[in-house]
C-alpha positions as CSV (number, residue, x, y, z in Angstrom):
1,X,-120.8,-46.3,-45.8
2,X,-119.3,-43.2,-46.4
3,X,-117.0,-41.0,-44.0
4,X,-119.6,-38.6,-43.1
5,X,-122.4,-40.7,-42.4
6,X,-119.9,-43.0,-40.3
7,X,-119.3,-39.7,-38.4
8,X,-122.4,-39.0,-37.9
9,X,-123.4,-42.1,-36.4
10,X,-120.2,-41.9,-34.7
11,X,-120.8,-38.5,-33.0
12,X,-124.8,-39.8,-32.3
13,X,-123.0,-42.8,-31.0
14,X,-120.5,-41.9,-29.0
15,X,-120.5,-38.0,-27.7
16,X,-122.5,-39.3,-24.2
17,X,-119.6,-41.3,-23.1
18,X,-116.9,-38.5,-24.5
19,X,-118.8,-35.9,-23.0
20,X,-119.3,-38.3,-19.2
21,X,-115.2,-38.2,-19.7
22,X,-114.4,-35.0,-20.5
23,X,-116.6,-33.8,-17.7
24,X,-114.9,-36.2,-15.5
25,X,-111.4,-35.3,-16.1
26,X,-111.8,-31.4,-16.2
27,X,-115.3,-30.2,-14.0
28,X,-116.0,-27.7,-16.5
29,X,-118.9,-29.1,-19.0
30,X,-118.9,-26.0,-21.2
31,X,-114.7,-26.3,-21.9
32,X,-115.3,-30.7,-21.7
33,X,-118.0,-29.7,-24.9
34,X,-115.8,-27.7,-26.4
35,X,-113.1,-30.7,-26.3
36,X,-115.6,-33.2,-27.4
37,X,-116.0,-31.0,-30.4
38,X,-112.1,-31.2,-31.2
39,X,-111.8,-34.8,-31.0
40,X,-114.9,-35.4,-33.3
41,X,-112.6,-32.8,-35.4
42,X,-109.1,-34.2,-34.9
43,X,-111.0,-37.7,-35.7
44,X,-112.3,-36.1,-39.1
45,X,-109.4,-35.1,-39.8
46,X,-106.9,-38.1,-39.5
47,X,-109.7,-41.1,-40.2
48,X,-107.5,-42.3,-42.7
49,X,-105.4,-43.4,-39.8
50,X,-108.1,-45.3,-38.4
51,X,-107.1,-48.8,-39.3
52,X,-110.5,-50.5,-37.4
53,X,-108.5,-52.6,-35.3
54,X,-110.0,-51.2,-32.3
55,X,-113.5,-49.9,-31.5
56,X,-113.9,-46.4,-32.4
57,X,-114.7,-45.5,-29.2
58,X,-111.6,-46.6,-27.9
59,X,-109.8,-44.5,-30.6
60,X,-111.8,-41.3,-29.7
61,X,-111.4,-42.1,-26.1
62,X,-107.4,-41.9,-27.1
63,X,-107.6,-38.4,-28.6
64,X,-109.7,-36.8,-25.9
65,X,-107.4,-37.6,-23.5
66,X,-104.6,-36.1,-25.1
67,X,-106.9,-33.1,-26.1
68,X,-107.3,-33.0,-22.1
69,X,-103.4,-32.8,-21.8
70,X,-103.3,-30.0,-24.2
71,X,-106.1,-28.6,-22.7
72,X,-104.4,-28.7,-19.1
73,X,-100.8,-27.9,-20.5
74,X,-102.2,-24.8,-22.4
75,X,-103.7,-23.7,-18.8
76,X,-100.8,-24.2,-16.6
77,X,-98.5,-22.2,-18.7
78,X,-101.0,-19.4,-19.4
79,X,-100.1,-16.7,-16.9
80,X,-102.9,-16.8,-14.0
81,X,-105.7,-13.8,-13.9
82,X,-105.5,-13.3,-10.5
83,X,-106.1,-10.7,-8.6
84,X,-104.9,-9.7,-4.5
85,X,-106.7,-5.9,-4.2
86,X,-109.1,-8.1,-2.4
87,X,-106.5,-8.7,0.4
88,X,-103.7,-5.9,-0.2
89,X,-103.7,-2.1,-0.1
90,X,-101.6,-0.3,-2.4
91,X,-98.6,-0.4,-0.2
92,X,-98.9,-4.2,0.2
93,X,-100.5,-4.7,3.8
94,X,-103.4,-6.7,4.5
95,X,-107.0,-5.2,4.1
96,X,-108.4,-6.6,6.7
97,X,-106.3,-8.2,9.6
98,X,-108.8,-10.9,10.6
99,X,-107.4,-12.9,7.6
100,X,-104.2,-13.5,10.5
101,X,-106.9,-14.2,13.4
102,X,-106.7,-18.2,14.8
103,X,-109.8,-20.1,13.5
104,X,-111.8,-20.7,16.6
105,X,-112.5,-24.5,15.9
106,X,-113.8,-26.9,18.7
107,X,-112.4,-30.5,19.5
108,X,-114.4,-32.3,17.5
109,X,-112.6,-30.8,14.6
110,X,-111.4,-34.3,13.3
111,X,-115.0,-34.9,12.7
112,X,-115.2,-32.3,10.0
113,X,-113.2,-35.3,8.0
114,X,-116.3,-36.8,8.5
115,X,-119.0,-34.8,7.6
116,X,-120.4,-34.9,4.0
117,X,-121.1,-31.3,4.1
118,X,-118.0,-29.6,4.9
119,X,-116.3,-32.6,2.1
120,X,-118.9,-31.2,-0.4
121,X,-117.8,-26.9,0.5
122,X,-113.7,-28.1,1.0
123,X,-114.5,-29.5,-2.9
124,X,-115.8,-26.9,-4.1
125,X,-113.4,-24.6,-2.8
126,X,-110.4,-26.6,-4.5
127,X,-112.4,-26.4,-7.5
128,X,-112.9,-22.3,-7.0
129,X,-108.7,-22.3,-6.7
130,X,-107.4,-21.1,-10.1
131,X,-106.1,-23.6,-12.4
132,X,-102.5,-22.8,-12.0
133,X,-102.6,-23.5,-7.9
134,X,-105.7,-26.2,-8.0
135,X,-102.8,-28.7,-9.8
136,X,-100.2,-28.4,-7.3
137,X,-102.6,-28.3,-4.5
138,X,-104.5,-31.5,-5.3
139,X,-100.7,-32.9,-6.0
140,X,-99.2,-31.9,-3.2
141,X,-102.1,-32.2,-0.5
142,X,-104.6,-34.6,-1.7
143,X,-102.4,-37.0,-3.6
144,X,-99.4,-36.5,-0.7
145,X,-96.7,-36.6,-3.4
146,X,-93.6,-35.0,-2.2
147,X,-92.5,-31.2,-3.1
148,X,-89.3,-32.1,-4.9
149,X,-92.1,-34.8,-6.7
150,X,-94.5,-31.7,-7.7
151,X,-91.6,-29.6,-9.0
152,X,-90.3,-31.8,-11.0
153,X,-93.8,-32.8,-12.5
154,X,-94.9,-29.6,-13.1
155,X,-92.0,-27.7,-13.6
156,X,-91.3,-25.3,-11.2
157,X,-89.6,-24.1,-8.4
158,X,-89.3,-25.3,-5.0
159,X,-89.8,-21.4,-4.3
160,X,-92.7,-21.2,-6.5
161,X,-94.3,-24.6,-5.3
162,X,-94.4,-22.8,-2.0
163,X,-95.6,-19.6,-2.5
164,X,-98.4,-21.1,-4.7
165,X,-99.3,-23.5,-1.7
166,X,-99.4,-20.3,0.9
167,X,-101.6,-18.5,-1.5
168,X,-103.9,-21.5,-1.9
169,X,-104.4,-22.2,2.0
170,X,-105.3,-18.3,2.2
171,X,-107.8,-18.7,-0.4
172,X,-109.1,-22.0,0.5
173,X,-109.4,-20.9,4.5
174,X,-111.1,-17.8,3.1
175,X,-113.8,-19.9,1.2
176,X,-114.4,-22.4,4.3
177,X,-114.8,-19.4,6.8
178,X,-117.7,-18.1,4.1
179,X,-118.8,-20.9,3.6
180,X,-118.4,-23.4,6.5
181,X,-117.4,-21.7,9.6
182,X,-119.6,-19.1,11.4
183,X,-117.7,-15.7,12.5
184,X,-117.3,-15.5,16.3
């Protein structure tokens, strides 16, 4: 068999599972397609290296998860698109003060841990975070590793790790108060 019809049985083989575990490992099908692509590319490319000792699906599953670290690397250090008119005037006060008000939330409040529902919105408003803060975030909050542990990971500042979690619980308590919590 020849290298490009063991490719293409390859690709018609295994670009389901790639795909289920690109999609897994970065929530965005269109970029996890994209990465699928560059393994069946980067495979191409170095099959020579391929020594059949392992199933190919194995050795693809190797090279799509470091494309996924390139992938994640090349986002973190990209300078972030954000964008605070939303919340700040031009001399740097808040737009709309409410954004200081106490959320009026009853007792049951430890229920909302609970509740399907408000799991399902809190998600998606992690997701909605941009890259550069969704990493520390899920670190930091979800993962409970400690702040000197996330600096060191992801190589920043204590100063930085903080000001990138205060901007992220303005954001996320934004998104649950349109999207969970009814105004009072």
């Amino acid at each position: 068999m020849t290298k490009n019809e063991t490719f293409r049985n390859w690709i018609n083989q295994y670009s389901a599972p790639l795909l289920k575990r690109a999609v897994f490992l970065i929530s965005d099908k269109t970029e996890a397609e994209d990465i699928v692509q560059d393994v069946f590319v980067a495979a191409f490319h170095s099959y020579e290296s391929f020594e059949g000792k392992s199933n190919p699906l194995t050795w693809l599953m190797v090279i799509l998860q470091r494309k996924v670290s390139d992938y994640y690397r090349k986002k973190y250090k990209s300078e972030p698109h954000i964008s605070f008119d939303q919340y700040f005037d031009e001399t740097g006060s808040w737009i709309n003060d409410d954004v200081l008000a106490d959320w009026n939330i009853s007792d049951k409040e430890n229920e909302l841990l609970n509740d399907f529902d408000f799991n399902r919105i809190f998600d998606n408003c992690i997701e909605n975070l941009p890259e550069r803060w969704k990493i520390p975030v899920k670190l930091y909050y979800l993962q409970e590793k400690k702040g000197e542990d996330v600096c060191q990971e992801l190589k920043l500042s204590a100063t930085n790790l903080w000001k990138i979690l205060q901007r992220s619980r303005l954001q996320l308590r934004e998104c649950l108060e349109l999207n969970w919590f009814l105004p009072t």
